[in-house]
PDB file of N, H, CA, C and O in Angstrom:
ATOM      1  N   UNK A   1      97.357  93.890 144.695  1.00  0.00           N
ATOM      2  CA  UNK A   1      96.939  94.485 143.455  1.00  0.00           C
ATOM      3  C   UNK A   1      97.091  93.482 142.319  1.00  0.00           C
ATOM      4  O   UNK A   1      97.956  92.606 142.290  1.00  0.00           O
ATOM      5  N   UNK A   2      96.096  93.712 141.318  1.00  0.00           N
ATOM      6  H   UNK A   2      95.394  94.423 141.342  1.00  0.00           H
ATOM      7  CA  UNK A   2      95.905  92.848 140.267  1.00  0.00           C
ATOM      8  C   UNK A   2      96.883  93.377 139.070  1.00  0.00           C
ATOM      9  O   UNK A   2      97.083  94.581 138.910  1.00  0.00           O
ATOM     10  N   UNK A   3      97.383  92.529 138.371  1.00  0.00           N
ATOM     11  H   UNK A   3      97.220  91.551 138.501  1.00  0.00           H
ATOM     12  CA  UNK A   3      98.487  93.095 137.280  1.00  0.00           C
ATOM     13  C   UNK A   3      97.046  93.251 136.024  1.00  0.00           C
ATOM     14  O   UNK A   3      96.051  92.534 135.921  1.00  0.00           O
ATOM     15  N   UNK A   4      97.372  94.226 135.372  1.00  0.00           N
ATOM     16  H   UNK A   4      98.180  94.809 135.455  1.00  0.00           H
ATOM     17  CA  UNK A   4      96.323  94.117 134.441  1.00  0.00           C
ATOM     18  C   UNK A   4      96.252  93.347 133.184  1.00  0.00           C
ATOM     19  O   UNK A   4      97.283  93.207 132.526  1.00  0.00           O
ATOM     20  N   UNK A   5      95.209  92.866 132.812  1.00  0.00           N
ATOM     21  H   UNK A   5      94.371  92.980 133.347  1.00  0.00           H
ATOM     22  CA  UNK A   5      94.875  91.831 131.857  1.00  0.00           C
ATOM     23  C   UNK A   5      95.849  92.452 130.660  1.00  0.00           C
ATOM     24  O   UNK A   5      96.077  93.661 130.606  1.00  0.00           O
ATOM     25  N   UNK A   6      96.546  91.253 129.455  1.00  0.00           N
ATOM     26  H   UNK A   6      96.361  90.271 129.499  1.00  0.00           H
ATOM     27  CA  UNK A   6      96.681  91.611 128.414  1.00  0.00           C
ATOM     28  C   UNK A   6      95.608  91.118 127.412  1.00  0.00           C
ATOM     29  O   UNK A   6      95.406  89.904 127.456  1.00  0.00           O
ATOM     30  N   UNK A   7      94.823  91.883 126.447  1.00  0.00           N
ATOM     31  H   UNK A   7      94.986  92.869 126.411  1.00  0.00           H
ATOM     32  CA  UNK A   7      94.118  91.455 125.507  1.00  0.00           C
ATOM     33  C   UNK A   7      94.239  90.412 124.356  1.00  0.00           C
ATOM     34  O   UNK A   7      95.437  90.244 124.127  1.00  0.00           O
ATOM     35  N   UNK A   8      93.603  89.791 123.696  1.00  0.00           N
ATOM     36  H   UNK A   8      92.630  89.927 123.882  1.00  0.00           H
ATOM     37  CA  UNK A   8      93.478  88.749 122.645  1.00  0.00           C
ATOM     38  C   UNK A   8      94.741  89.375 121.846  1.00  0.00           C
ATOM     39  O   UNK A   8      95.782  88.803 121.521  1.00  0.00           O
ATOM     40  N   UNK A   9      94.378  90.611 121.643  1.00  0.00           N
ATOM     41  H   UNK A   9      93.533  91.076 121.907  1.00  0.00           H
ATOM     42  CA  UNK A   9      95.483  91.424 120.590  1.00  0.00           C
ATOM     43  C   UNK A   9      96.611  91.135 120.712  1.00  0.00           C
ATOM     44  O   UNK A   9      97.240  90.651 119.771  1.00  0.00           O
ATOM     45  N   UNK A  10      97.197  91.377 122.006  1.00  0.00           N
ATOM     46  H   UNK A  10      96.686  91.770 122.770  1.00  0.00           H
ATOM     47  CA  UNK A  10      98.283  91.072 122.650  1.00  0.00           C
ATOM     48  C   UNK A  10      98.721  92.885 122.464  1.00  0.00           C
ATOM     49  O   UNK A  10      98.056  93.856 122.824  1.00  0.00           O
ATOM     50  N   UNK A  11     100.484  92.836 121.565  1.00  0.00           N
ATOM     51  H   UNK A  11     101.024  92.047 121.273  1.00  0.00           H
ATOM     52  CA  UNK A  11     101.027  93.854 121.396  1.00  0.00           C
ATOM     53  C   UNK A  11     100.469  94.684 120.304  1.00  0.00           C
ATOM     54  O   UNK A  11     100.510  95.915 120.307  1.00  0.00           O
ATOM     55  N   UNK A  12      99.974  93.998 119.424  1.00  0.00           N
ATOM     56  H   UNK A  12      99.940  92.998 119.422  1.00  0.00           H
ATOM     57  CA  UNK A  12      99.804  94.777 117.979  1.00  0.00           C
ATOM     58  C   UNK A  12      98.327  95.484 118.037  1.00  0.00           C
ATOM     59  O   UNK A  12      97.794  95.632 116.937  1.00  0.00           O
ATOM     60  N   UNK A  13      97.798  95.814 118.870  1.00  0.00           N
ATOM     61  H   UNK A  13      98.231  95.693 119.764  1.00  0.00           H
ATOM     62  CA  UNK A  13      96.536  96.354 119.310  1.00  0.00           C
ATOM     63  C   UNK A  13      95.585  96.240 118.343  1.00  0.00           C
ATOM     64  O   UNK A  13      94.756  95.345 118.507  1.00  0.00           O
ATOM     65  N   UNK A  14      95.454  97.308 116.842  1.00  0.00           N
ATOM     66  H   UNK A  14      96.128  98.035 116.709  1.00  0.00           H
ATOM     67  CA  UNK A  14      94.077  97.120 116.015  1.00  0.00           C
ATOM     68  C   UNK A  14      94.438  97.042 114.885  1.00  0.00           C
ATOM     69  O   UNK A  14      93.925  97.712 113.988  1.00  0.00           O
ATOM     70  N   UNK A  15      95.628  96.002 114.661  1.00  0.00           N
ATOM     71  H   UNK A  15      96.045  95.458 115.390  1.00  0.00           H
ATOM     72  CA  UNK A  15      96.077  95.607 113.490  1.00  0.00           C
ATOM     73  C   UNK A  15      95.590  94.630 112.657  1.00  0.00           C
ATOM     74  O   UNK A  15      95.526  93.462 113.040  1.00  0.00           O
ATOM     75  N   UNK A  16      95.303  94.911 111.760  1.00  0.00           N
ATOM     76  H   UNK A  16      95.356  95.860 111.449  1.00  0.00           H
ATOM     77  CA  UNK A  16      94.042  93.759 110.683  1.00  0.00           C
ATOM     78  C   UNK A  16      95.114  92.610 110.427  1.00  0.00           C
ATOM     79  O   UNK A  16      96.168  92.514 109.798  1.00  0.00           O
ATOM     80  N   UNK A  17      94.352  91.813 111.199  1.00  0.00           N
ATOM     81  H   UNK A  17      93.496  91.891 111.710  1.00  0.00           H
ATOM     82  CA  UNK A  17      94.942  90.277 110.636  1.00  0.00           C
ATOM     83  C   UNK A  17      95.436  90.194 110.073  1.00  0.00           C
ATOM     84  O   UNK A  17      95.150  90.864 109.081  1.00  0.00           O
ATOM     85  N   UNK A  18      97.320  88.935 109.922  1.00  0.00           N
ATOM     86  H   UNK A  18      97.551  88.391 110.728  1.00  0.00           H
ATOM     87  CA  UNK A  18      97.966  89.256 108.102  1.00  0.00           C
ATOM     88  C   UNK A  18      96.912  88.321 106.935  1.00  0.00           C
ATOM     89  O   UNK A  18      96.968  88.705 105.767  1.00  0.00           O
ATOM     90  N   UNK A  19      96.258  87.482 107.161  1.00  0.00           N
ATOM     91  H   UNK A  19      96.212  87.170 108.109  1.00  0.00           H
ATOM     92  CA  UNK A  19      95.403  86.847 106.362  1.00  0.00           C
ATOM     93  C   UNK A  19      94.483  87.868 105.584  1.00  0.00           C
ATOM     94  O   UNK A  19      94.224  87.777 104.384  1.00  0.00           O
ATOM     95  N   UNK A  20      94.040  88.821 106.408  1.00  0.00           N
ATOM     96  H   UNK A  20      94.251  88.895 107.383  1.00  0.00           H
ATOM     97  CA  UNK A  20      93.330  90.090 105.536  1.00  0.00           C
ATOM     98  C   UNK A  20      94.374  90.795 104.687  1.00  0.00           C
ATOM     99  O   UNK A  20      94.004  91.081 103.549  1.00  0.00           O
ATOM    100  N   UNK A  21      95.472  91.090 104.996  1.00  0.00           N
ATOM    101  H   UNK A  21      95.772  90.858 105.922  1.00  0.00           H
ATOM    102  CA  UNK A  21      96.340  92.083 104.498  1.00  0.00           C
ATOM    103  C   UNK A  21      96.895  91.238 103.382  1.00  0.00           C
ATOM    104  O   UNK A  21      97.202  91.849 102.359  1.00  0.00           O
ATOM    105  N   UNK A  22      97.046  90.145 103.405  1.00  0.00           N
ATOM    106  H   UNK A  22      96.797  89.649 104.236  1.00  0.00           H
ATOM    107  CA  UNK A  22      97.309  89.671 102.334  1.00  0.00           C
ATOM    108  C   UNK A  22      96.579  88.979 100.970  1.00  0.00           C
ATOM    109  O   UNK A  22      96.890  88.940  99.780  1.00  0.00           O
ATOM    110  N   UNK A  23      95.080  88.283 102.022  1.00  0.00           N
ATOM    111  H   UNK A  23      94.827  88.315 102.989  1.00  0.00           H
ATOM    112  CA  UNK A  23      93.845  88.583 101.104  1.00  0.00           C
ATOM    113  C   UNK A  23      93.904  90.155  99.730  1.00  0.00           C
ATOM    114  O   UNK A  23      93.900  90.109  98.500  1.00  0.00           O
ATOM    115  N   UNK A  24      93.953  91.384 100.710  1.00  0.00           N
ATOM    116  H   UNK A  24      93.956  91.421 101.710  1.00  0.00           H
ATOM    117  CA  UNK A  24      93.886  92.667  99.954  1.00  0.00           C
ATOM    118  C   UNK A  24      94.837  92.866  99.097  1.00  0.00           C
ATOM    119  O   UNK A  24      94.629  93.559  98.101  1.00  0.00           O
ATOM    120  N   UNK A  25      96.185  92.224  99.368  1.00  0.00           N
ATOM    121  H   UNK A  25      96.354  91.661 100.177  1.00  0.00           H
ATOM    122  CA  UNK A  25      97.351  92.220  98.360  1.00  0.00           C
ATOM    123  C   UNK A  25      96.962  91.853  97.071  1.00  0.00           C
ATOM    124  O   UNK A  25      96.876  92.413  95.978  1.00  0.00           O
ATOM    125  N   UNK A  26      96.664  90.282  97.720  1.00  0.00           N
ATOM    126  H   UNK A  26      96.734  89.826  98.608  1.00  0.00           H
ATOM    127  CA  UNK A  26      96.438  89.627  95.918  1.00  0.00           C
ATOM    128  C   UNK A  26      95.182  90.061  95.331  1.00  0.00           C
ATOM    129  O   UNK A  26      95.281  90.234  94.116  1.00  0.00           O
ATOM    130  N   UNK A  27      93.939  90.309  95.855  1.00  0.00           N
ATOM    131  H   UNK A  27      93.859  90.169  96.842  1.00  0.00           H
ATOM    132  CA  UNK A  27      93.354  90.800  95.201  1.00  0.00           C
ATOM    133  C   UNK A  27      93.659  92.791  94.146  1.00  0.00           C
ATOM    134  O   UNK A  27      92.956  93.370  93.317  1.00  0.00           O
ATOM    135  N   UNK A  28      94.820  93.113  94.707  1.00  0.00           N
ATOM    136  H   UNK A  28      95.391  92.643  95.380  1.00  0.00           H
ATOM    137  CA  UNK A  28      94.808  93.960  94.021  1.00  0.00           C
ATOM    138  C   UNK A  28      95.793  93.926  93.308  1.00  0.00           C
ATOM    139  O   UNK A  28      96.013  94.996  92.739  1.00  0.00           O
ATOM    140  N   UNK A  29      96.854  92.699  92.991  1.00  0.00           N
ATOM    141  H   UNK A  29      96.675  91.830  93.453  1.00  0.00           H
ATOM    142  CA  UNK A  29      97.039  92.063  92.430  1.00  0.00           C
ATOM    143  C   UNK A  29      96.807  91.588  91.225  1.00  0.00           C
ATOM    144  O   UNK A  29      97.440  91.473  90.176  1.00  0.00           O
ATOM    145  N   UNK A  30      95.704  91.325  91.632  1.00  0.00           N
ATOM    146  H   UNK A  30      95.189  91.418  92.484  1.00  0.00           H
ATOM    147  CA  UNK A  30      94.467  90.487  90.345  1.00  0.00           C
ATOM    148  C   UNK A  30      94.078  91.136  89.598  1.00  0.00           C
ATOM    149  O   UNK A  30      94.068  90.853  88.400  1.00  0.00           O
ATOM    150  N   UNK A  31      93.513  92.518  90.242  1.00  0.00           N
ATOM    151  H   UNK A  31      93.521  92.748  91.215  1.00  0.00           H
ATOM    152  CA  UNK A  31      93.061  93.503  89.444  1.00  0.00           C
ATOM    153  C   UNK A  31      94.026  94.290  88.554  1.00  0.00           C
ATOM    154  O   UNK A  31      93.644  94.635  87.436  1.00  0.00           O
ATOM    155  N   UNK A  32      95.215  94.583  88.973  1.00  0.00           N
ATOM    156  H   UNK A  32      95.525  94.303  89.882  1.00  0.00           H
ATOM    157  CA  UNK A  32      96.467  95.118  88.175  1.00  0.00           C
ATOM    158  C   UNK A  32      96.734  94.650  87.229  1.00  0.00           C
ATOM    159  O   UNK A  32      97.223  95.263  86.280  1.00  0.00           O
ATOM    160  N   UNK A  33      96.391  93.021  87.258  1.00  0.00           N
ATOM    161  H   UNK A  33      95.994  92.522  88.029  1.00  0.00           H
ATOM    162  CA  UNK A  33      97.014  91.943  86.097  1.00  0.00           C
ATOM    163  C   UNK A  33      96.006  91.937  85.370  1.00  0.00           C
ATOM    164  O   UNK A  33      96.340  92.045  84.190  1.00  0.00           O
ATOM    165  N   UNK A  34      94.542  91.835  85.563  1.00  0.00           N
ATOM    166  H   UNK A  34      94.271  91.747  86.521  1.00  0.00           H
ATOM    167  CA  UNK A  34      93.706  91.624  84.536  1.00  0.00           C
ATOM    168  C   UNK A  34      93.762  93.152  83.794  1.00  0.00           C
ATOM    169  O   UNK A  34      93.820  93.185  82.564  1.00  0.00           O
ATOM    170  N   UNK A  35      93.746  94.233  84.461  1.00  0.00           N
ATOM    171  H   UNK A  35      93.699  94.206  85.460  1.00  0.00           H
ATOM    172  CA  UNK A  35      94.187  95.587  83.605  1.00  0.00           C
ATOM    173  C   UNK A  35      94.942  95.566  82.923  1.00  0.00           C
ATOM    174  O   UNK A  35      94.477  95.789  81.805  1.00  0.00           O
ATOM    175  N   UNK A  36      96.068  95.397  82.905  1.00  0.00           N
ATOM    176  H   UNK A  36      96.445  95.215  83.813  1.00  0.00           H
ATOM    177  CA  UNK A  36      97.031  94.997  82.238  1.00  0.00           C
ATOM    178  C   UNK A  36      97.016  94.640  80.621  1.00  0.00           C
ATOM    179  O   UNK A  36      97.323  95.169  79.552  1.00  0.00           O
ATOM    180  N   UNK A  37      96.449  93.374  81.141  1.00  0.00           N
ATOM    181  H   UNK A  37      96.199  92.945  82.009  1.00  0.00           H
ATOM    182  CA  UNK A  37      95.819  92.129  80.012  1.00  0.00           C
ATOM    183  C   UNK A  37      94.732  92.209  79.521  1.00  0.00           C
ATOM    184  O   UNK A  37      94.454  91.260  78.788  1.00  0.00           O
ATOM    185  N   UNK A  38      93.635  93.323  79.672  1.00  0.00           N
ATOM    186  H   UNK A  38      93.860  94.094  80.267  1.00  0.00           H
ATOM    187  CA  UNK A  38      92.810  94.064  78.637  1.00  0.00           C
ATOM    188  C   UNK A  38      92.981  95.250  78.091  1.00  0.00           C
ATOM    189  O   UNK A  38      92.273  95.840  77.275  1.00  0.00           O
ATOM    190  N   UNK A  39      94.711  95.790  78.974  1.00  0.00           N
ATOM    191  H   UNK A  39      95.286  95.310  79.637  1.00  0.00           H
ATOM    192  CA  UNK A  39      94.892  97.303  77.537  1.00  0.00           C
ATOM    193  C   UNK A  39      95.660  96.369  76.689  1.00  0.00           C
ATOM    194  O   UNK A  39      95.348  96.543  75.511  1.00  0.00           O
ATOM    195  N   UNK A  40      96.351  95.648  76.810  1.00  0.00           N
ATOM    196  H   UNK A  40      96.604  95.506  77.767  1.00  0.00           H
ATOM    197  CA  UNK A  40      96.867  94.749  75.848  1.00  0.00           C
ATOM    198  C   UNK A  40      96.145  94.033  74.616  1.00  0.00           C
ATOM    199  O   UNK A  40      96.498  93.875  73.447  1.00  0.00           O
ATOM    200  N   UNK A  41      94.880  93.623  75.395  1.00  0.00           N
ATOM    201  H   UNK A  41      94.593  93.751  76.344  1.00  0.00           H
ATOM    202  CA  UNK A  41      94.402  92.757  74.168  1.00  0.00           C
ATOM    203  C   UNK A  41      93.434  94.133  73.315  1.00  0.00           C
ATOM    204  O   UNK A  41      93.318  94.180  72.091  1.00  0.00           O
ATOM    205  N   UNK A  42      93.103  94.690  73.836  1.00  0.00           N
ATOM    206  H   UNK A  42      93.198  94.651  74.830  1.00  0.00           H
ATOM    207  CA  UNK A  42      92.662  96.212  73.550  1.00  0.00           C
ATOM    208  C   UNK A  42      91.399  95.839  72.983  1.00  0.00           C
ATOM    209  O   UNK A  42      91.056  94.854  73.637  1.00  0.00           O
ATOM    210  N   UNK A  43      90.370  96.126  71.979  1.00  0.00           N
ATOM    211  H   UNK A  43      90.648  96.925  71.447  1.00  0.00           H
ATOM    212  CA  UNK A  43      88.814  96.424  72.443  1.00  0.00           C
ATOM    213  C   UNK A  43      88.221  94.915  72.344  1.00  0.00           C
ATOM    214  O   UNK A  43      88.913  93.930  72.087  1.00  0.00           O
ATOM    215  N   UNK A  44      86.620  94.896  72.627  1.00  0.00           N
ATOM    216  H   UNK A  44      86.058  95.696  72.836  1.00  0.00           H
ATOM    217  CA  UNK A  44      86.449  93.366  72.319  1.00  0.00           C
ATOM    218  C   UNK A  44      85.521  93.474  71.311  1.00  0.00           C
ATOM    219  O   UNK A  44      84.672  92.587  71.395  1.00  0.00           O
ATOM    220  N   UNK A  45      85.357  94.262  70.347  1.00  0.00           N
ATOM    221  H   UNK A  45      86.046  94.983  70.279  1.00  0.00           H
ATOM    222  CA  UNK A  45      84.765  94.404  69.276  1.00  0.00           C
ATOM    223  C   UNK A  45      85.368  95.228  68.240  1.00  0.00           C
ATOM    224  O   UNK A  45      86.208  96.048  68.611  1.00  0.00           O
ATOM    225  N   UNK A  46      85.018  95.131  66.737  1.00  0.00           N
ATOM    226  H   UNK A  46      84.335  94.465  66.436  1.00  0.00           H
ATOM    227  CA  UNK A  46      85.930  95.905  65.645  1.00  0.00           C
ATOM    228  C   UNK A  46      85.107  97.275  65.821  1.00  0.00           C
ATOM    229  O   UNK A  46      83.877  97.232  65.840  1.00  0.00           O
ATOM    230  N   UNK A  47      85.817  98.519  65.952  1.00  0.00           N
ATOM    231  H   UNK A  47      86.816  98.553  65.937  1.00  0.00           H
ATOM    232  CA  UNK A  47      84.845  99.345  65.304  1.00  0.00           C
ATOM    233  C   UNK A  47      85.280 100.290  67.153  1.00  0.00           C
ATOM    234  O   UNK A  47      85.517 101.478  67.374  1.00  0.00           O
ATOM    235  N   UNK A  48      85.224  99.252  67.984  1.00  0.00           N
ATOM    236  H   UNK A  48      85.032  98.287  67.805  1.00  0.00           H
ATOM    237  CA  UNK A  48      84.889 100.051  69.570  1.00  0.00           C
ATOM    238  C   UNK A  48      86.062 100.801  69.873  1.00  0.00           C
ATOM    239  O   UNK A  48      87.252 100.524  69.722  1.00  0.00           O
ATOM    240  N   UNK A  49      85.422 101.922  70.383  1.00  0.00           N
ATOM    241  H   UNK A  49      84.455 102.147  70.505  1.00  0.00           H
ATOM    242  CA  UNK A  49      86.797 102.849  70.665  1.00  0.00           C
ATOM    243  C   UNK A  49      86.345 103.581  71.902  1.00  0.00           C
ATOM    244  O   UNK A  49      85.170 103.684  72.257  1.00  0.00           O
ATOM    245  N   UNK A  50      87.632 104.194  72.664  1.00  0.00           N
ATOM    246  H   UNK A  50      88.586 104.110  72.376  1.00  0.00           H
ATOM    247  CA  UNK A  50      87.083 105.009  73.903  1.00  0.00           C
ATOM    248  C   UNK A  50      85.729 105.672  73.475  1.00  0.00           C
ATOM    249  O   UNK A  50      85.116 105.417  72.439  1.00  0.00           O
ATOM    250  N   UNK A  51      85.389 106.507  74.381  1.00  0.00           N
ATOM    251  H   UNK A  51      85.887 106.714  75.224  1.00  0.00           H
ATOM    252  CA  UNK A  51      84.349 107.632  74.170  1.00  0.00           C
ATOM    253  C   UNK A  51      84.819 108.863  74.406  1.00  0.00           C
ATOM    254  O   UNK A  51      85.593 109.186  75.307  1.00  0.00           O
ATOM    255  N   UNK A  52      84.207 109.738  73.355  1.00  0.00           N
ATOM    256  H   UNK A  52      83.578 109.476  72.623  1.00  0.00           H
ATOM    257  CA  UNK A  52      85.180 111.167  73.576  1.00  0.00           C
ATOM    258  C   UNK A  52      84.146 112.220  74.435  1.00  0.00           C
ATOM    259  O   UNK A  52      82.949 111.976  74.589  1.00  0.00           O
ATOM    260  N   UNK A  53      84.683 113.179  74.854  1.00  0.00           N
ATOM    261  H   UNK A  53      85.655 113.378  74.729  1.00  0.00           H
ATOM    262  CA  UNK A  53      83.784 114.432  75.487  1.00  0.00           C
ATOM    263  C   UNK A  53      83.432 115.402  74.208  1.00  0.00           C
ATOM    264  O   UNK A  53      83.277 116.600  74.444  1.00  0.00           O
ATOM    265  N   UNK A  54      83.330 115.027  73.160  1.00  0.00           N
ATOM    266  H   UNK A  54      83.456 114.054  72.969  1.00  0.00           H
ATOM    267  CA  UNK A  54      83.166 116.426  71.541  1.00  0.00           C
ATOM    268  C   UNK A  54      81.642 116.180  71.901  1.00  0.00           C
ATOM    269  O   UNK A  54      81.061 115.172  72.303  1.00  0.00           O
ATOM    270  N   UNK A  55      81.109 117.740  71.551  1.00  0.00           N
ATOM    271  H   UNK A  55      81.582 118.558  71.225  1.00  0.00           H
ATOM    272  CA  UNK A  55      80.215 118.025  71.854  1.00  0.00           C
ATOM    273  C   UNK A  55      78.552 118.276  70.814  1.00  0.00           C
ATOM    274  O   UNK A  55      77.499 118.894  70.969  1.00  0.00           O
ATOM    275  N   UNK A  56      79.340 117.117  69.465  1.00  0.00           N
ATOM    276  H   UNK A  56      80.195 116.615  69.339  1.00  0.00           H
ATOM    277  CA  UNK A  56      78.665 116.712  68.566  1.00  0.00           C
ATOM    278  C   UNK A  56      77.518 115.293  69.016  1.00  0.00           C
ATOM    279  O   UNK A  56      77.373 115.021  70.207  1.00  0.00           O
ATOM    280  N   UNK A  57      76.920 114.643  68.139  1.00  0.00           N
ATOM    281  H   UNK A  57      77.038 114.864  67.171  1.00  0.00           H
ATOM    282  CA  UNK A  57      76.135 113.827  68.159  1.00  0.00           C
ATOM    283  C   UNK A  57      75.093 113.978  69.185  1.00  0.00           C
ATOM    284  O   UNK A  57      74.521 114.949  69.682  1.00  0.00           O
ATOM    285  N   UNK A  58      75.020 112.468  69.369  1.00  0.00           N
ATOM    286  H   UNK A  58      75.485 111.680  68.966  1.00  0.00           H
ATOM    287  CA  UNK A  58      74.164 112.014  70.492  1.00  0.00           C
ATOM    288  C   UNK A  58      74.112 111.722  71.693  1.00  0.00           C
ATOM    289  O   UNK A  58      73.124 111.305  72.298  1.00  0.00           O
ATOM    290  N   UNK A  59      75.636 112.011  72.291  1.00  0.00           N
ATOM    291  H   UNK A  59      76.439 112.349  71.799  1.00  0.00           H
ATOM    292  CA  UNK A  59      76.091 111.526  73.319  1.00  0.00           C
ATOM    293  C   UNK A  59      76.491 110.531  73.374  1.00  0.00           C
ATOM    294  O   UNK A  59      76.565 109.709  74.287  1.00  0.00           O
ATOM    295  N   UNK A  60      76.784 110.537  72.371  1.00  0.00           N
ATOM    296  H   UNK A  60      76.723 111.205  71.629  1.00  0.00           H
ATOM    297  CA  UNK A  60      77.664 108.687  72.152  1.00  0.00           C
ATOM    298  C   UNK A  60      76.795 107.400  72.469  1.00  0.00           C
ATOM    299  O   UNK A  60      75.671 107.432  72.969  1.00  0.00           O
ATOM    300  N   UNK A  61      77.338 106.518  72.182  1.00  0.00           N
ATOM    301  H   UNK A  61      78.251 106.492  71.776  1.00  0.00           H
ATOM    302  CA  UNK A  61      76.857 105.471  72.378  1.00  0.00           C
ATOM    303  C   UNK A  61      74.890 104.768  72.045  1.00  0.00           C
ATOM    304  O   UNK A  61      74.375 103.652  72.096  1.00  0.00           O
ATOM    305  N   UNK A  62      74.490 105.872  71.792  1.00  0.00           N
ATOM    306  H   UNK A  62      74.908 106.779  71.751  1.00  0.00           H
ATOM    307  CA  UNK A  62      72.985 105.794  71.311  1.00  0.00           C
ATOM    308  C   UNK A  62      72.876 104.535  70.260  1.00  0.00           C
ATOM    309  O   UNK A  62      73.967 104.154  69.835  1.00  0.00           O
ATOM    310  N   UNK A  63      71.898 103.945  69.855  1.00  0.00           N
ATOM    311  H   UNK A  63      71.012 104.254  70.200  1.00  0.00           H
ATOM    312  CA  UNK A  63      71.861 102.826  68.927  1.00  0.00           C
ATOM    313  C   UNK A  63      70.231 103.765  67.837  1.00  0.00           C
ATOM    314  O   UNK A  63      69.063 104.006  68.141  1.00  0.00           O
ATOM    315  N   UNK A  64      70.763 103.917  67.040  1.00  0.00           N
ATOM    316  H   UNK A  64      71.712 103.722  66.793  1.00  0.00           H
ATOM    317  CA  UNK A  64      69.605 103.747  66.372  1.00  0.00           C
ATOM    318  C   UNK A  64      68.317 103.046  66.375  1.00  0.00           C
ATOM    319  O   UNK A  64      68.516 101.840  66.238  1.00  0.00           O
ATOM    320  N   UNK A  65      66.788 103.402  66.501  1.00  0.00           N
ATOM    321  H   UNK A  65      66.626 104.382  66.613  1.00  0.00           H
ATOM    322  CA  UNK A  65      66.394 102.448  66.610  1.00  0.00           C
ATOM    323  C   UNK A  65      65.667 101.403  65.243  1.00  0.00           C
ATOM    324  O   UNK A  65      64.851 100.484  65.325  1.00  0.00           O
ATOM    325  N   UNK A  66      66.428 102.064  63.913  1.00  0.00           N
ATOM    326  H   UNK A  66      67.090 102.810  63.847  1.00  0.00           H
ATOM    327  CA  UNK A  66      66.042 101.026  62.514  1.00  0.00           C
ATOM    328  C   UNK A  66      66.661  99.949  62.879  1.00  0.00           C
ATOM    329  O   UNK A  66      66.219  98.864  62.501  1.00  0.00           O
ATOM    330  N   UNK A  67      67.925 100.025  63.768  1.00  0.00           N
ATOM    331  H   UNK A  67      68.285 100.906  64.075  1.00  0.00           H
ATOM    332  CA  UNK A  67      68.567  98.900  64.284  1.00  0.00           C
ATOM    333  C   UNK A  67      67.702  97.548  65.157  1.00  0.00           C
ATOM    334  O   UNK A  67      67.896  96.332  65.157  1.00  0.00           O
ATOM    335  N   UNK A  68      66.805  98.322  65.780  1.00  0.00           N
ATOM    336  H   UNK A  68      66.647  99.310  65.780  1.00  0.00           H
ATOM    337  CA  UNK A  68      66.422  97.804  66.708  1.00  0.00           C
ATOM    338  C   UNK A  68      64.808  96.661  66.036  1.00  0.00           C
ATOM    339  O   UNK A  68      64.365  95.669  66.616  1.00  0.00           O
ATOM    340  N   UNK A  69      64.352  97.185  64.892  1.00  0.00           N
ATOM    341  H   UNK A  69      64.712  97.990  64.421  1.00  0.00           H
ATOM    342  CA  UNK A  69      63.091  96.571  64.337  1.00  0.00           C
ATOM    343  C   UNK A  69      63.110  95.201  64.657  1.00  0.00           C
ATOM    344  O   UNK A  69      62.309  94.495  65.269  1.00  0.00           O
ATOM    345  N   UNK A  70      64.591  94.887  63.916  1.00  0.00           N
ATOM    346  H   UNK A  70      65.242  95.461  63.419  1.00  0.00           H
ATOM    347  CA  UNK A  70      64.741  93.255  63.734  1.00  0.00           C
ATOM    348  C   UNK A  70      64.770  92.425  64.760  1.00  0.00           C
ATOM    349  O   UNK A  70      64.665  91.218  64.545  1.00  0.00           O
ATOM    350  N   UNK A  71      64.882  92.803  65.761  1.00  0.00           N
ATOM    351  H   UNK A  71      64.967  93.784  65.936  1.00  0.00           H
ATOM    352  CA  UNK A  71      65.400  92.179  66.908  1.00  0.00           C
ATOM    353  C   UNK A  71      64.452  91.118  67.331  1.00  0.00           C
ATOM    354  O   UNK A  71      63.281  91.477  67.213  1.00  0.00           O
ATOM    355  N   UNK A  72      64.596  90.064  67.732  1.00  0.00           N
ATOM    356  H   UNK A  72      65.548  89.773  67.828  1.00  0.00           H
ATOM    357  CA  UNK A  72      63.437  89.154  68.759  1.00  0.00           C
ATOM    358  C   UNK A  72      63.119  89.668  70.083  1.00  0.00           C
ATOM    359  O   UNK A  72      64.041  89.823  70.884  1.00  0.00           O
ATOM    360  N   UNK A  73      62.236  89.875  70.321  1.00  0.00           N
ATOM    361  H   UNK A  73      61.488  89.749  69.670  1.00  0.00           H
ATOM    362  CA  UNK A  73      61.761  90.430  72.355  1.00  0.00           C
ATOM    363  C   UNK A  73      61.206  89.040  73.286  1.00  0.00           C
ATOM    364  O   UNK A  73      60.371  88.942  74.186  1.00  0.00           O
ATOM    365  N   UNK A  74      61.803  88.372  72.828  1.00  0.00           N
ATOM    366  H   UNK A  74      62.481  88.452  72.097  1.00  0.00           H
ATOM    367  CA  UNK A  74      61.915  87.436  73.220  1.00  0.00           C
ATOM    368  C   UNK A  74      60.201  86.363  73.387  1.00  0.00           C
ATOM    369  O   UNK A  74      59.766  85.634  74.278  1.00  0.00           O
ATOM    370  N   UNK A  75      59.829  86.664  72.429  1.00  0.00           N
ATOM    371  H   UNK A  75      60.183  87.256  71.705  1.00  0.00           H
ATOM    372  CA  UNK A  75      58.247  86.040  72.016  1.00  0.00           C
ATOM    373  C   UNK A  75      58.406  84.306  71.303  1.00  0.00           C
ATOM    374  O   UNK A  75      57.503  83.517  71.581  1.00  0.00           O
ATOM    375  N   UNK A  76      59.405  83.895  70.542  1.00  0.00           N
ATOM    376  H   UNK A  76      60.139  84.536  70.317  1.00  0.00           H
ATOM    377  CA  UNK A  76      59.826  83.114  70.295  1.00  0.00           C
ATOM    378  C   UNK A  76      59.485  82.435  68.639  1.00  0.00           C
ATOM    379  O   UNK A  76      59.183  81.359  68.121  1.00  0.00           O
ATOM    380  N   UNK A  77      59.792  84.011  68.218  1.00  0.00           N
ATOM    381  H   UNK A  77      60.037  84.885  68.638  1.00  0.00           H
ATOM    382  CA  UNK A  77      60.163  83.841  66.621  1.00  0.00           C
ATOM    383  C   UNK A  77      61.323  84.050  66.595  1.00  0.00           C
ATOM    384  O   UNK A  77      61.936  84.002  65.528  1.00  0.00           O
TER     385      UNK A  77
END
């Protein structure tokens, strides 16, 4: 009788590589720290603020479009 094969795996059967597991570490990592370090530096414009659920306006964030006349569309004036 044949002893049966052990697999590539060996003991740890369908355990994700530590190179992945630690890949996934630092990347979430990364992401924790850059969160971090943009509630800190807090908005990137004067004026910007969360968005609320009040059930006034326009739904937020709308731009006027008198705003919009001036703009270049890219024609090359």
């Amino acid at each position: 009788m044949e002893e049966p094969r052990q697999s590539s795996y060996g003991t740890r059967g369908l355990a994700p590589p530590p190179a992945l597991c630690g890949f996934l570490l630092l990347l979430a990592l990364a992401f924790g720290v850059s969160h971090a370090v943009g509630v800190q530096a807090g908005p990137v414009a004067p004026g910007m603020h969360a968005t609320s659920t009040s059930s006034g306006g326009d739904g937020g964030g709308g731009a006027d479009m008198g705003d919009m006349r001036n703009m270049g569309h890219g024609n090359g004036r």
